[in-house]
MIGU-304316 format. One record per atom (N, C-alpha, C): x, y, z. Coordinates in steps of 0.001 Angstrom, whole numbers, plus 500000, padded with zeros to 6 digits. Layout:
BEGIN
XYZ;...
This chain:
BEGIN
508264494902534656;507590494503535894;507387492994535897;507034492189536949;507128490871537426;505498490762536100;505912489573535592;505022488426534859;504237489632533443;505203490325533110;504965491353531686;505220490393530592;504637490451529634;504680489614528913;506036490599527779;506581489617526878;507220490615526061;506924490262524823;507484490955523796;507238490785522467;508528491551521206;509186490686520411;509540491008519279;509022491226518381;508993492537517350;508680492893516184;509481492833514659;509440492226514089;510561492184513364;509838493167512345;510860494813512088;510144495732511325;509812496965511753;509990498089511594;509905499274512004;509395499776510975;508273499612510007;507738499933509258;506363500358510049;505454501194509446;504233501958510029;503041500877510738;502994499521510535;502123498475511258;503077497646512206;504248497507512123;504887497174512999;504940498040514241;504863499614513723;504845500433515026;503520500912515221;502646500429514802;501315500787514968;501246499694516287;501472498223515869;500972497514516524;502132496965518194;503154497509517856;504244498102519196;503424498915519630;502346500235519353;501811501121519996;500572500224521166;499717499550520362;499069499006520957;499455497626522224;500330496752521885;501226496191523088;501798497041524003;502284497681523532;503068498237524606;501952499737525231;500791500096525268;499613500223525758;498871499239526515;499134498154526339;498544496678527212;499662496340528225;500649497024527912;501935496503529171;502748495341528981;502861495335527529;503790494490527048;504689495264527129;506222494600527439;507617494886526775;507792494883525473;508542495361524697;508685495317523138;509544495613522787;510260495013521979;511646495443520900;511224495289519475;511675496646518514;510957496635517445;512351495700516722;513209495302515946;514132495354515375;514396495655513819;514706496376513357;515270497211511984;516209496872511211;516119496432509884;517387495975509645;517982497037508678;516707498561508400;517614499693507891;517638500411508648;518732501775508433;518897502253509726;518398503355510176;516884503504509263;516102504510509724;514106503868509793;513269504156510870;512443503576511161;511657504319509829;510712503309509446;509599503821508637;509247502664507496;509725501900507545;509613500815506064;509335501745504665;508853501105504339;508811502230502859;508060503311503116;507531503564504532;506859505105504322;508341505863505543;509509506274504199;509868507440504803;510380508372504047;510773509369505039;511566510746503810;513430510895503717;513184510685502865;515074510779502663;515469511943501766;516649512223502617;517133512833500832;518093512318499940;517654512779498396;518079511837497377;519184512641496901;519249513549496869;520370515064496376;520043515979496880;521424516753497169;521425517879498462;520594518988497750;519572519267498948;518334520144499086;517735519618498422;517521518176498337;516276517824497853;516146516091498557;514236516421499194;514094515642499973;512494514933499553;512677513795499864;510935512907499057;510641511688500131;509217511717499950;508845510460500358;509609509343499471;510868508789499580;511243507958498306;510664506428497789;509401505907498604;509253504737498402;507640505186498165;506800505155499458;505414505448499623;505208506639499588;504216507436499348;504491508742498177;503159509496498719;501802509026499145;500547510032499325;499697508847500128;498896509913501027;498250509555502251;496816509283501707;495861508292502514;494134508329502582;493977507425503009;494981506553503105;494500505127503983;494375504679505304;495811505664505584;495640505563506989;494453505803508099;494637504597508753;492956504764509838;492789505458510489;491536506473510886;491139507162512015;491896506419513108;491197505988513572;491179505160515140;492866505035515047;493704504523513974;495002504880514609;495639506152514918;495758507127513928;495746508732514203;495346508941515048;493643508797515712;493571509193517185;494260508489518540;494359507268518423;494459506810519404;496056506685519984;496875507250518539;498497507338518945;498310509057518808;497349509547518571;497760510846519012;498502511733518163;498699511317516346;499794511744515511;499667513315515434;498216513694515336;498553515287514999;499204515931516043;499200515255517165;499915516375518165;501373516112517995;501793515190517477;503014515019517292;503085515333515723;502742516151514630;503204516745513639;502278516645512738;501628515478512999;500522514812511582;499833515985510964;500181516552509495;498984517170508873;499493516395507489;498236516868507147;497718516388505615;496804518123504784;497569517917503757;497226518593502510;496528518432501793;494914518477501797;494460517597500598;494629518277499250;494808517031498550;494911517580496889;493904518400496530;493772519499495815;492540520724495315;491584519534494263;492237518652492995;491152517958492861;492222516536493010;491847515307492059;492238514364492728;493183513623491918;492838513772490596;493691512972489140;493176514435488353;495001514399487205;494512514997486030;495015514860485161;494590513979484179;495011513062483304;494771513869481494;496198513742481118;495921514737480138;496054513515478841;495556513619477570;494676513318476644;495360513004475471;495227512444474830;496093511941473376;495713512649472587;494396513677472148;494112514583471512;494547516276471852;495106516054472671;495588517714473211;495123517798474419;493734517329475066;492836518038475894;493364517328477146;492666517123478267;492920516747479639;491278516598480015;491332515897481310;490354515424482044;490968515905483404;490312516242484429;490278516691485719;489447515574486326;489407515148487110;488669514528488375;488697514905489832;487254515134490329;487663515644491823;486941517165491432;487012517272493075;486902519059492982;485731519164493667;484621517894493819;483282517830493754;482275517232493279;481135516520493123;480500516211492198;480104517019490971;479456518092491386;479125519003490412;480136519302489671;481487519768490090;482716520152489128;482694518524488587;483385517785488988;483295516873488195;482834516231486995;481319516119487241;479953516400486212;480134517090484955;480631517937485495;480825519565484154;481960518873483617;483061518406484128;484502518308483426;483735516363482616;482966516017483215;482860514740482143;481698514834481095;481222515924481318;480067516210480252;480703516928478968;482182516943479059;482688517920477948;483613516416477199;483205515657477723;483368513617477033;482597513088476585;481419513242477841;480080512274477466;479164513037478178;478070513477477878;476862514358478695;476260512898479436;476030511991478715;475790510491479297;476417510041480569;477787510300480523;478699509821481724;478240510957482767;478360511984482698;478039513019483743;477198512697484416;475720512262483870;474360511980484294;474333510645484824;475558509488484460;475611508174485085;476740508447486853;477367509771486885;478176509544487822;478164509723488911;476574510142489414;476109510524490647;476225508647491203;475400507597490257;474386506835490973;476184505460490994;477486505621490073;478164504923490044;478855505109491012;478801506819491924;479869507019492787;479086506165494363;477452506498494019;476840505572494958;477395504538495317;476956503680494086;477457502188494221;478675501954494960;479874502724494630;481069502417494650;481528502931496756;480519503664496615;480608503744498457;480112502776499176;478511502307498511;477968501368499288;479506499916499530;479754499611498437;481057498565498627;482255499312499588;482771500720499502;483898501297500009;483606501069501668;482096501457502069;481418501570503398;481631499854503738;481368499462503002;481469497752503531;483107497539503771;484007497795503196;485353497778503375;486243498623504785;485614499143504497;485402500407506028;485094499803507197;483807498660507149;483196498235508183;484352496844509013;485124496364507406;485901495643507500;487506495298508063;487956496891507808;489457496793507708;489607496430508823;489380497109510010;489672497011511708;489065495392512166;489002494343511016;488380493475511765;488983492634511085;489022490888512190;489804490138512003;488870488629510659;489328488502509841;488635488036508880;488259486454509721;487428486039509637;486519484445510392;488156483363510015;488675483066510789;489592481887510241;489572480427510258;489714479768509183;489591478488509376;489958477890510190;489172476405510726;489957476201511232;489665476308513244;489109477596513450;488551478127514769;487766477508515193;486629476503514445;485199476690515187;484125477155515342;483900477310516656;482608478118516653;483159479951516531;484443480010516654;484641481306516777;484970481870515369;485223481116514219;485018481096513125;483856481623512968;482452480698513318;481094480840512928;480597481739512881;481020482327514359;480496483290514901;480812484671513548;482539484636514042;482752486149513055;482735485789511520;482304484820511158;481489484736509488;480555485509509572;479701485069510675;477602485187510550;477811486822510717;478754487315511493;478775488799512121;479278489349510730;480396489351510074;480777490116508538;479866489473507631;479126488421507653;478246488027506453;476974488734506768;476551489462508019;475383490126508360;475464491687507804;476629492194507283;476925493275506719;476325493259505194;477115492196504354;476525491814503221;475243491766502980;474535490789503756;472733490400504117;472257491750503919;472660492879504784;471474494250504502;471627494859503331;472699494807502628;472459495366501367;471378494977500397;470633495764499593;469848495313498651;470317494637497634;469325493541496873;469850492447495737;471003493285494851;470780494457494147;471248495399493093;472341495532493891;472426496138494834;473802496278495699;475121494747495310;474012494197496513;474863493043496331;475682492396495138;474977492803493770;475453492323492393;476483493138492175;476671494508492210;477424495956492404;478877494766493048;478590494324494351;479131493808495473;480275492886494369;479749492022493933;479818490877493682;480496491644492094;480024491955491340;481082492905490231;482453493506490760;482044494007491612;483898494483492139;484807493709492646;484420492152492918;485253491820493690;485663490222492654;484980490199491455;485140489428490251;485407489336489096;485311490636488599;485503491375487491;486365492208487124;487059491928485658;487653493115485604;487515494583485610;488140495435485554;488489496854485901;487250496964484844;487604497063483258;486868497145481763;485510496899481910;484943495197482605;483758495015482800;483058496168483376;483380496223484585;482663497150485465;482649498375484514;483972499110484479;483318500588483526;482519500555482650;482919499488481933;481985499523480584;480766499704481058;480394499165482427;478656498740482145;478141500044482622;479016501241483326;478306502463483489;478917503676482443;479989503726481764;480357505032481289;480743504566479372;480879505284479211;480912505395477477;482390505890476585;482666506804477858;484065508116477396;485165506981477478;486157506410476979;487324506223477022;488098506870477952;488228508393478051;489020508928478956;488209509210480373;486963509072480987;486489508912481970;486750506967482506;486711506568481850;487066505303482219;487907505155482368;489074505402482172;490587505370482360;490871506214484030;490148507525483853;490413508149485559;489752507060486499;489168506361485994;488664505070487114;489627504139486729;490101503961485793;490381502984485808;491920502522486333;492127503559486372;493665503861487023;493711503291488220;493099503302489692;493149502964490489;493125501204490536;492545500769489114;492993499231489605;493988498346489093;495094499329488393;496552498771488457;497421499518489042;496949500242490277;498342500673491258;498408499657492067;499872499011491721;500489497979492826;499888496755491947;499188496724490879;498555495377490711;499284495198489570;499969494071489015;500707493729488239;499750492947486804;498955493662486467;497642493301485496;497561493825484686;496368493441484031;495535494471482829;494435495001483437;493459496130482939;492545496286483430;491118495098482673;491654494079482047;490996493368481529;491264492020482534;492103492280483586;492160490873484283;491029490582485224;490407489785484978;489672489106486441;489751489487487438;489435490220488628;489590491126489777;490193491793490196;490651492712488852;491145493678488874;490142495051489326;488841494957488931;487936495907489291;488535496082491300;488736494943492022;488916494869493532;489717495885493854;490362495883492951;492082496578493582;491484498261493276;490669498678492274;490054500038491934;489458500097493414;488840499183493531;487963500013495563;489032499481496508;489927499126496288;490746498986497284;491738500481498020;491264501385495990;492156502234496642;491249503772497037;489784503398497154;488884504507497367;488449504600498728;488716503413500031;488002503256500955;488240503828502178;489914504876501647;490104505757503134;489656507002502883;490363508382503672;489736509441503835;491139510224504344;490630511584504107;491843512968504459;490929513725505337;491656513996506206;490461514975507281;489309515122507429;488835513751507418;487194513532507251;486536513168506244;487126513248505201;486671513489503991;486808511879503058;486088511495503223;485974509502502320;486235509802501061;487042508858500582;488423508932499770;488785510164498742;489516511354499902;490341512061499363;491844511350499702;492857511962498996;494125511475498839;494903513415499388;496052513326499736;496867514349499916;498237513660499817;498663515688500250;500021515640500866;500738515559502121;501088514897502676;501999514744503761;502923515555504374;502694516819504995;503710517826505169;504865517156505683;506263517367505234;507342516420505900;507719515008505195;506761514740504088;506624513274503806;505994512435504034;505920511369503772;505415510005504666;506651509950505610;507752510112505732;508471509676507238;508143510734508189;507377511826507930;507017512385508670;505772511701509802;505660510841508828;504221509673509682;505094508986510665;505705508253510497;506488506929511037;508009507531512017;507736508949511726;508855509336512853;507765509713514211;506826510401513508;505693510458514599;505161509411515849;505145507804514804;504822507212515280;505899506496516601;507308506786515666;508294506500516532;508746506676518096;508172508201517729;508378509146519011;507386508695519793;506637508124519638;504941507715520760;505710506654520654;505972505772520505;506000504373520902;507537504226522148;508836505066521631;509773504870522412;509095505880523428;508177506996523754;508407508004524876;507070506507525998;506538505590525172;505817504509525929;506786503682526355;508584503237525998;509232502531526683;509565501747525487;509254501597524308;509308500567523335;510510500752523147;511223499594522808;512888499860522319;513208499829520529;513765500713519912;513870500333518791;515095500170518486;515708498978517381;516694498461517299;516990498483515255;518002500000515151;517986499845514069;519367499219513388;519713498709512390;520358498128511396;521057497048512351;519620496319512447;519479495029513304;518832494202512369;519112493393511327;518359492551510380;518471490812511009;517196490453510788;516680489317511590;517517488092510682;518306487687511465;518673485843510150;517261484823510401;516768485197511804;515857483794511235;515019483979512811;513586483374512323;512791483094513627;513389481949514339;513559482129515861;513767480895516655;512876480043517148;512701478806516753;511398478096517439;512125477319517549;511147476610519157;511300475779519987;510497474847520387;510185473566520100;509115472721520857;507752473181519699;507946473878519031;507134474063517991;506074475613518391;507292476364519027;506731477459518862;507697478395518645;507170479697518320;508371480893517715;508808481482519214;510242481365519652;510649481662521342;511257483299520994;511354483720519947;512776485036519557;512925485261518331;514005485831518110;514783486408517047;516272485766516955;516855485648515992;518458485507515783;518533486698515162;519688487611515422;520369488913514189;521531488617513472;521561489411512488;522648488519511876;523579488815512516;523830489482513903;525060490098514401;525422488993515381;524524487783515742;524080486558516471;523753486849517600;523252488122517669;522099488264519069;521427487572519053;520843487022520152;519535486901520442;518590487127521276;517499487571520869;516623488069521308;515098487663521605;514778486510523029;514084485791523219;512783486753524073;511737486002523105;510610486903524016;509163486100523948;507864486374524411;506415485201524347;506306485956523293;506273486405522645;505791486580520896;506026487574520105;506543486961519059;507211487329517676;505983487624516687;506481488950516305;505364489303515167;506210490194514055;505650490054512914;506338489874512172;506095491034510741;506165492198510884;506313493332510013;506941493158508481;507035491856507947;507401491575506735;506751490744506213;506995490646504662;506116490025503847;506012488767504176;505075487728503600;504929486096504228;506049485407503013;506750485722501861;507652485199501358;508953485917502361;509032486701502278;510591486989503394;510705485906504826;509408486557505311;509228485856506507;509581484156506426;508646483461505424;508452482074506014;509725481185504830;510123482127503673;510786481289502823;512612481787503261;512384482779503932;513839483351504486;514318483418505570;513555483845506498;513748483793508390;513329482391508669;512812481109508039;512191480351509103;512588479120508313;513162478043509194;513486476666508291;512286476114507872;512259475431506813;511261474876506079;510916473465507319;511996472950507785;511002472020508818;510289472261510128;510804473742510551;509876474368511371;508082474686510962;508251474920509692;506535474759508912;505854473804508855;504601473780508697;503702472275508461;503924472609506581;504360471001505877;504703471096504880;503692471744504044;502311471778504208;501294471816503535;501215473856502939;501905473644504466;501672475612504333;502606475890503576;503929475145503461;505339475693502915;505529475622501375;504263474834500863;503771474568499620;503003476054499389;501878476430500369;501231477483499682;501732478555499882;502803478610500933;503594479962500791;504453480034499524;505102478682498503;505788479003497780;504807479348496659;503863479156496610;502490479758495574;501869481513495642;502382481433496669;501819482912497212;502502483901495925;501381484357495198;502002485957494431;501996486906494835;503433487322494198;503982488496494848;504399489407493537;505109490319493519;504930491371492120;504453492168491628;504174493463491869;503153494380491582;503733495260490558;504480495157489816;505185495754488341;505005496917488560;506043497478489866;505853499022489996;507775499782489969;507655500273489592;508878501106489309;508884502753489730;509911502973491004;509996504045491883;510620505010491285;510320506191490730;511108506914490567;511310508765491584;512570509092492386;512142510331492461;512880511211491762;512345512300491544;513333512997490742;513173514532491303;514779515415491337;514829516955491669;514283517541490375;513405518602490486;513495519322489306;513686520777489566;514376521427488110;514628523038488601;513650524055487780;512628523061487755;511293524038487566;509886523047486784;508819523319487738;507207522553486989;507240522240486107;507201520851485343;505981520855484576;505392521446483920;505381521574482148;504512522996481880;504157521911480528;502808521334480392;501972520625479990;501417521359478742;501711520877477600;500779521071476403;499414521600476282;498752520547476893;497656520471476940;496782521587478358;497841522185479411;497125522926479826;498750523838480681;499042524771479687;500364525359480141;500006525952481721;501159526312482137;500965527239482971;501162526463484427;501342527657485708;501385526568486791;499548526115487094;499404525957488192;497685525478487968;497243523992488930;496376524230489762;496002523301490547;496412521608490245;496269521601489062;496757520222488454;497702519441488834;499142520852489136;500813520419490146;500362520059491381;499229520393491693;499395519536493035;498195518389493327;497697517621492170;496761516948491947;497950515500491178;497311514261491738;498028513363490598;498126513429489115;499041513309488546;499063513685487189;499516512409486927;498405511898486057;497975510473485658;498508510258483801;499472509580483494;499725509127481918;499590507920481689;498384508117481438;497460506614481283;495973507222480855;496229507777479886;494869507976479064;493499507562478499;493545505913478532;492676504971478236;493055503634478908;492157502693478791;492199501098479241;492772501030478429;492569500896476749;494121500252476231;494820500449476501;495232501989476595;496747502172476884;497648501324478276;496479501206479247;497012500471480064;497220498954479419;496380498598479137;496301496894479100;497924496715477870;498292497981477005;499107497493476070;500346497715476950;500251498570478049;501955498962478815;501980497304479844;500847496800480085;501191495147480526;501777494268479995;500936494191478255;501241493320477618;503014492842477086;503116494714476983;504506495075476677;505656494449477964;505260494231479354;506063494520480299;505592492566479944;504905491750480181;505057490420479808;506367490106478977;505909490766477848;507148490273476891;508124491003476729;508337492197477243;509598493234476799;510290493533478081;509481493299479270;510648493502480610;509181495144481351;509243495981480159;508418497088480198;507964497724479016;506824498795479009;506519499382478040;507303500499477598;507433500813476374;508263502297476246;507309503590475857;505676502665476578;504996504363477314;504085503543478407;505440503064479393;504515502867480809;503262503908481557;503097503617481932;501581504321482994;502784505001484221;502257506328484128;502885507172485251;501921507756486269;502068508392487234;501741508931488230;502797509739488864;502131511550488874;503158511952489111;502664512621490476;503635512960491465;502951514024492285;504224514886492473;504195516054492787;504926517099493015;504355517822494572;505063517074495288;504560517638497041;505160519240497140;506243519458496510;507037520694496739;505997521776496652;504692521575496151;504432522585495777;503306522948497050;503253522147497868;502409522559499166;503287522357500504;504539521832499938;505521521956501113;507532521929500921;507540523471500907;508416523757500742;509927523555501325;509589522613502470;510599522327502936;511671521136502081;511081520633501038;511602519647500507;512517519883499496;512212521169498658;513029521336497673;513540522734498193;514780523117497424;515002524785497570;514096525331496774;513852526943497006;513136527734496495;513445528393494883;512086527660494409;511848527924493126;512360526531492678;512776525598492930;512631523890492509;511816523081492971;511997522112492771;510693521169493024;511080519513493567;510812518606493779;510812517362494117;509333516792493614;509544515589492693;508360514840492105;508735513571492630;507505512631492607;506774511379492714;506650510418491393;507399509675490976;506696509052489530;506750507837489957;505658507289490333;504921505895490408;504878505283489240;504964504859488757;505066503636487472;504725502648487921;503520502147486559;503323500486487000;503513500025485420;503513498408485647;503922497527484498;505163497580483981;506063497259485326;507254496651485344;507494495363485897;507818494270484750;508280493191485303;508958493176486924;508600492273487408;509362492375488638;510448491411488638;510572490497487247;511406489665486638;511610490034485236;512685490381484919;513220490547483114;512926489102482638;512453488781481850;512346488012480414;513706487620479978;513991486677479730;515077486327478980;516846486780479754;516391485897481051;517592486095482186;518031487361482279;517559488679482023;518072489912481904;518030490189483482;518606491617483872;518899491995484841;518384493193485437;517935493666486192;517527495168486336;518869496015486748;519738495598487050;520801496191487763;521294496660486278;521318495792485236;521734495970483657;520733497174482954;519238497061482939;518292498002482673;517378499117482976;518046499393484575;516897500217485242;517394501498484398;518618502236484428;518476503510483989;517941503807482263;517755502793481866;516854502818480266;515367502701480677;514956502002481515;513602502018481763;512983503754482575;513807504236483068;514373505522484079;513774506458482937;514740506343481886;514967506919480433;513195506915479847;513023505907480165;511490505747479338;510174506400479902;510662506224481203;509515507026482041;509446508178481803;510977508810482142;510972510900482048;510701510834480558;510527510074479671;510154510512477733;508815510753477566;508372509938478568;506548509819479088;506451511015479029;506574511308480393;506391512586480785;507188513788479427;507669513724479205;508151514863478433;507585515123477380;506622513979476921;506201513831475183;504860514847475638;504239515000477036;503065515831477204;503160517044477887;504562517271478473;504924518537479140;506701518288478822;507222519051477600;508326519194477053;508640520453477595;510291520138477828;511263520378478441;511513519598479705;510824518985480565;510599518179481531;512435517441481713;512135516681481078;513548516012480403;514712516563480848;514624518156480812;515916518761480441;515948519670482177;514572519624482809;514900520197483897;515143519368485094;515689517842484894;515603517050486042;517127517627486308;517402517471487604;518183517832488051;519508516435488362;518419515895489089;518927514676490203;517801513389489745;518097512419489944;516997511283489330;517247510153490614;516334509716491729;516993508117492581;515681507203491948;516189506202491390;515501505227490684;515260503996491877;514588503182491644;513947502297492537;512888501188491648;514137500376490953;513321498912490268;512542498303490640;511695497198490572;511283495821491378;512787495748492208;513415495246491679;514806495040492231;514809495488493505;515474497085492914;515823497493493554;514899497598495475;513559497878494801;512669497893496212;512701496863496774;512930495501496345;512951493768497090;514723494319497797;515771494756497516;517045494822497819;516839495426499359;516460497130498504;516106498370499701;515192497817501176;513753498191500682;513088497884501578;512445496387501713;513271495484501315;512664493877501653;511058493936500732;511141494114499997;509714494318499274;509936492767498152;509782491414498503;509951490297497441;509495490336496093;509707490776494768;509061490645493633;509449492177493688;509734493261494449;509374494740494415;508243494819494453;506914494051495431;505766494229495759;505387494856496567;505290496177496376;504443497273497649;503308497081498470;502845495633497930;501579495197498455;501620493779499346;503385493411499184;503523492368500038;502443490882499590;502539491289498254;501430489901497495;500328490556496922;500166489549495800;498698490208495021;497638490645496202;496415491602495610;495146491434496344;494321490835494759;494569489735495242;493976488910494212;492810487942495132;491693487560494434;490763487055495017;491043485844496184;492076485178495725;492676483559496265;493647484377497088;493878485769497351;494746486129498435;494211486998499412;492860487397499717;492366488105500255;491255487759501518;491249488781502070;490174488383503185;490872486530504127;490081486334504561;490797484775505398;491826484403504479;492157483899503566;492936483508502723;494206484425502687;493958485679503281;495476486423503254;496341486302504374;497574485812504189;498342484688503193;497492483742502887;497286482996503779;496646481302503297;495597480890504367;495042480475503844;493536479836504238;493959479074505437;493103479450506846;493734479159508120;494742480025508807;495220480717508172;496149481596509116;495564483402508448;494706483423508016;493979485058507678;494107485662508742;494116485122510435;493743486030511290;494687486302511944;495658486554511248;496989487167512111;498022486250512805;498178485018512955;498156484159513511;498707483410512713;500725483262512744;501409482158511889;501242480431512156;501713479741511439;501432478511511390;502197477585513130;502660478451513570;503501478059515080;502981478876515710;502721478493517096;502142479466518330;503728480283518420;503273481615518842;503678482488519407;504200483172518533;503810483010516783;504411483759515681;502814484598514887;503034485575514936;502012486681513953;502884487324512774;501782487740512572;501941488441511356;501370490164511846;502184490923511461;501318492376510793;501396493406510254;502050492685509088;502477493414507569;500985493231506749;501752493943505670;500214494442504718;500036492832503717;500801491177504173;500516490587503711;499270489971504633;498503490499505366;497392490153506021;496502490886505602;494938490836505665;494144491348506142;494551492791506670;494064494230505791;493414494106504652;494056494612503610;495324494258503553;496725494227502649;497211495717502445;497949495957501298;499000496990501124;498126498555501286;498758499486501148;498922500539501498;498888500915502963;499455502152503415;499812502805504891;498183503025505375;498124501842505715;496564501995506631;496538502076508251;497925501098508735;497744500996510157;497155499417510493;496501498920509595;495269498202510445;495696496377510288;496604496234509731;496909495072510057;498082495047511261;498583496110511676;499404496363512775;498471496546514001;497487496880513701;496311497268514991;495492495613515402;494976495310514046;494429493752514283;495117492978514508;496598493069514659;497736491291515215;497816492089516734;498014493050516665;498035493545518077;496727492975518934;495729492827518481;494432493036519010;494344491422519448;495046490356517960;494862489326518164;495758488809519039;497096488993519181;498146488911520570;497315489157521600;497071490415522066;496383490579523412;495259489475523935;494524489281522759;493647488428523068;494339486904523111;494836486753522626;495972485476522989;496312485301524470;497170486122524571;497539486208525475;496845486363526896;495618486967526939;494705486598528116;494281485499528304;494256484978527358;493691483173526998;494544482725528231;495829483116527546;497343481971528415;497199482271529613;497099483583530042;496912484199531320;496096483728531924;494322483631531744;493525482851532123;494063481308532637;494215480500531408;494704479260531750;495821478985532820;496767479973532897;497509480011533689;497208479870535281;496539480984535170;495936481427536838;494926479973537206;494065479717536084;493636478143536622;494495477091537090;495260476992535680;496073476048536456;496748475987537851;
């Protein structure tokens, strides 16, 4: 229609089409463009070997936002979720296992058979750990104060710093521990058990390329507690269909709104003009000119690959080349032609469909880092397994299975000019030994194996470093500062260029909400111009 504004997306990943949902709800035009040739960025389902099908990149749901689910409408278009029966079950270097989840009270019982101490500390730690999760909550859907603004800065400081203010002093210190401290600090100061500290402690090296002894590493542990499964504040599930079962959902709402999607269309470069972003170039030498470009990829792809370095203000092109990226995670999926059958607790058993965590203690983590510093990886990395087959059968044939093995503390660079293309199937090798040394035969029932390096995920899905998180959530990268100090609020260093990948505000995992907040911040842009316009 006459004076519609339009908009390029570069990205068909789940915030790129989150935030196509919301433009093109305001009566924007929109072209998403894709440079693989199926929509979903790393949340989709493929298959890896015939009759057998996986989330192959992004693997289990809790992040994703209410307000996006409702407001695109996903369950009517397929959305369910499975929640896991409990939540981690992490089996033991002495024979035994730990359960987490189920409840408080179950819980309680399963850590009193560690520490009767820890049981009785885990009512008032799970407190704490909401009062911060609830503050993160209050946060995600909102645009962090950016430098730089003004009074409109001031304003949304005093408004998110008025959140902080009501908490009590003790809180606030709680506050101020999670978001400074390592993973170790924090447990230590409430639990005693080695293996209860470790089921916490797990959550703060997924995606984080650390120790649990690093300096704000405790952050990344509540980073991954602050969503919810059918109501329920931070449960985790299964995805009937996958995760591309999400992002096909989302697909279908956004093209039946008019949105165009454009797949194995890969962007060569942002076009700016007069010192603003006018389009897209493809590498096919389309082009594709529109009032604003937003940008569904990481801020190293984006600004060190799509965009000439003299189109940047030099200052930024410095801190984008500083920006860390790397989350030492290694993808594995694998067919199997039968469960898992665990030492330590034979049999089939709620557990197959609960994360199954090999990472038994903080050392054990901090030594599979140390190892991946100097050796490339450990040869008993930290696993995470999930087995969806077993609440949704459409993925494997009957009576097999399809697993999840998340691995972290993989270089996202080999040591000593080595190669991953040279080492992934030995590192492959090291993972299924993991697993096999605590549920033998494992080994012998994989069927089919699709591996997924650092490498390989920076190749596949544009992931730089193989960072699922599109950059540390490291203190100097978070909140306003994500990417860089002055541009936190969605809003690239050239008018008419955004951001709303998970390298913004409030970073990695399938939340929705940095696709919802550049959307939010476009619109509001854009009335500005509109306003000014009609004055003029």
């Amino acid at each position: 229609m006459a004076g519609t504004r339009s908009a390029v997306i570069i990205g068909a990943g789940h915030n790129g089409l989150v935030c196509a949902f919301y433009l093109a709800r305001a009566g924007y035009r929109v072209r998403l463009v894709e440079r693989r040739g199926v929509v979903g960025g790393a949340a989709v389902t493929e298959a890896f070997h015939p009759g057998f099908r996986n989330s192959t990149a992004s693997y289990t749901v809790s992040l994703l936002h209410p307000k996006v689910i409702r407001d695109m409408k996903l369950v009517a278009h397929g959305y369910r979720v499975i929640e896991r029966p409990i939540s981690n079950f992490l089996p033991q270097p002495d024979g035994g296992y730990l359960k987490l989840g189920g409840g408080l009270i179950r819980t309680q019982a399963e850590f009193a058979r560690f520490s009767a101490k820890d049981a009785a500390t885990l009512p008032a730690y799970l407190d704490a750990l909401e009062v911060a999760a609830d503050l993160l909550r209050d946060l995600v859907l909102t645009s962090p104060p950016n430098v730089g603004d003004g009074m409109d800065m001031i304003v949304a400081a005093l408004k998110q710093g008025r959140r902080v203010a009501r908490l009590s002093l003790e809180q606030q210190r709680d506050l101020l521990d999670l978001f400074t401290k390592s993973a170790r600090d924090v447990l230590d100061r409430w639990f005693e058990s080695e293996a209860v500290k470790a089921a916490f402690g797990f959550d703060a090296v997924v995606g984080n390329y650390a120790s649990p002894d690093t300096p704000g590493s405790a952050y990344v542990l509540l980073h991954h507690v602050f969503g919810e499964v059918n109501g329920k504040k931070g449960a985790w599930g299964h995805v009937i269909g996958g995760m591309g079962a999400i992002t096909k959902a989302m697909a279908r709402v956004v093209q039946a709104m008019g949105v165009e999607i454009s797949l194995e269309s890969p962007v060569a470069r942002v076009l700016v003009d007069g010192g603003r972003a006018v389009g897209v170039a493809l590498d096919s030498g389309e082009e594709i000119m529109a009032d604003v470009v937003a940008a569904n990829v990481g801020p190293k792809l984006l600004y060190q690959q799509m965009m000439a370095a003299s189109d940047l203000p030099a200052d930024f092109v410095k801190r984008i080349h500083g920006f860390k990226t790397g989350s030492g995670t290694f993808r594995m999926n694998v067919a199997l032609s039968a469960l898992p059958d665990f030492t330590c607790l034979p049999g089939p058993g709620e557990h197959h469909r609960s994360g199954i965590i090999i990472a038994p203690t903080l050392d054990y983590m901090d030594r599979a880092f140390m190892d991946a510093k100097r050796d490339g990886w450990s040869r008993q990395p930290i696993v995470e397994m999930l087995i969806p087959s077993t609440v949704d059968d459409s993925l494997a044939p009957e009576g097999a299975h399809v697993a999840s093995l998340f691995c972290q503390q993989f270089a996202p660079a080999l040591p000593d000019g080595r190669s991953w293309d040279d080492e992934r199937e030995a590192a492959a090798d090291a993972i299924v030994a993991t697993v096999d040394a605590h549920a033998p035969g494992f080994a012998r029932s994989v069927i089919a194996r699709q591996i997924h390096s650092p490498l390989d995920l920076e190749r596949k899905f544009g992931l730089v470093g193989g960072d699922i998180m599109h950059g540390h959530l490291s203190l100097g990268q978070m909140w306003a500062a994500r990417p860089v100090l002055g541009h936190g609020a969605y809003r690239g260093p050239v008018k008419g260029l955004y951001m709303c990948g998970a390298g913004t505000h409030p970073g990695g995992g399938v939340t929705g909400a940095p696709g919802h907040n550049a959307a939010r911040a476009i619109l509001k842009d854009g009335s500005l111009t509109g306003r000014w316009k009609r004055r003029g």
